[in-house]
C-alpha positions in Angstrom: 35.0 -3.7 29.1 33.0 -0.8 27.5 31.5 -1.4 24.2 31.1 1.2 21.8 27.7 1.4 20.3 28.3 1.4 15.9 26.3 4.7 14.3 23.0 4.0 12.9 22.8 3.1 8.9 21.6 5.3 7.0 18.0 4.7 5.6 17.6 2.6 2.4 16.3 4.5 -0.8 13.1 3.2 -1.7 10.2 3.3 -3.8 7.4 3.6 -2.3 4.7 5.1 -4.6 5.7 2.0 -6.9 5.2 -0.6 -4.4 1.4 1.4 -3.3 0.8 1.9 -7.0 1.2 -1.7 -7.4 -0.6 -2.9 -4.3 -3.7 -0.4 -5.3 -3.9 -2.1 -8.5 -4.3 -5.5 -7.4 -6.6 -4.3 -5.4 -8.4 -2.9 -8.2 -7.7 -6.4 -10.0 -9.2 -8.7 -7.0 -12.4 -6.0 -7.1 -13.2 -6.9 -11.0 -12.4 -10.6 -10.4 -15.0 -10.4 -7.2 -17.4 -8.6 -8.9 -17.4 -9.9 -12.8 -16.6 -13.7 -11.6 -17.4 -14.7 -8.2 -20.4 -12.5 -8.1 -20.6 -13.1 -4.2 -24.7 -13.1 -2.4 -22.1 -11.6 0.3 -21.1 -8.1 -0.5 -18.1 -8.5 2.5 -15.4 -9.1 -0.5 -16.1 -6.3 -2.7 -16.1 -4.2 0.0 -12.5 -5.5 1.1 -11.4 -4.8 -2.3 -12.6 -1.2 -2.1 -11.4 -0.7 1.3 -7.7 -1.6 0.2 -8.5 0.6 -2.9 -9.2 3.2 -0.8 -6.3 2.8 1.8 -3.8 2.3 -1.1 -4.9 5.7 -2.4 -4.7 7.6 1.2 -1.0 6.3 1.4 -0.5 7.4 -1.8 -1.0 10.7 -1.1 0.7 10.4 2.4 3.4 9.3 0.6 3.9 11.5 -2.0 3.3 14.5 0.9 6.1 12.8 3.2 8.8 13.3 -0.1 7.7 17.1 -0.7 8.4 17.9 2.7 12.2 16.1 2.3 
């Protein structure tokens, strides 16, 4: 009994600068919390905060890139 394999779906539409907008800015929100309430002797979460700043903005730009070349 041979099986036939089904064709691959076709990719799903998304949004993707919306959903790294949105991560970058809570981000951005965790960093003012860290730095204007906790006020932590360790600097370790306010650098986390501007290290997921930073990587939200690089995939932003990946992103944005990626669709130009489409």
């Amino acid at each position: 009994m041979t099986e036939q394999r089904r064709p691959d779906p076709e990719p799903l539409k998304t949004k993707d600068t919306l959903t790294i907008l949105t991560g970058t800015a809570l981000w951005a929100v965790a960093l003012v919390v860290v730095a204007l309430v906790v006020r932590p002797a360790d600097t370790r979460p306010v650098w986390t905060c501007v290290a997921g700043i930073g990587l939200g903005l690089f995939g932003l730009l990946y992103v944005r890139r990626r669709d130009s070349r489409r």
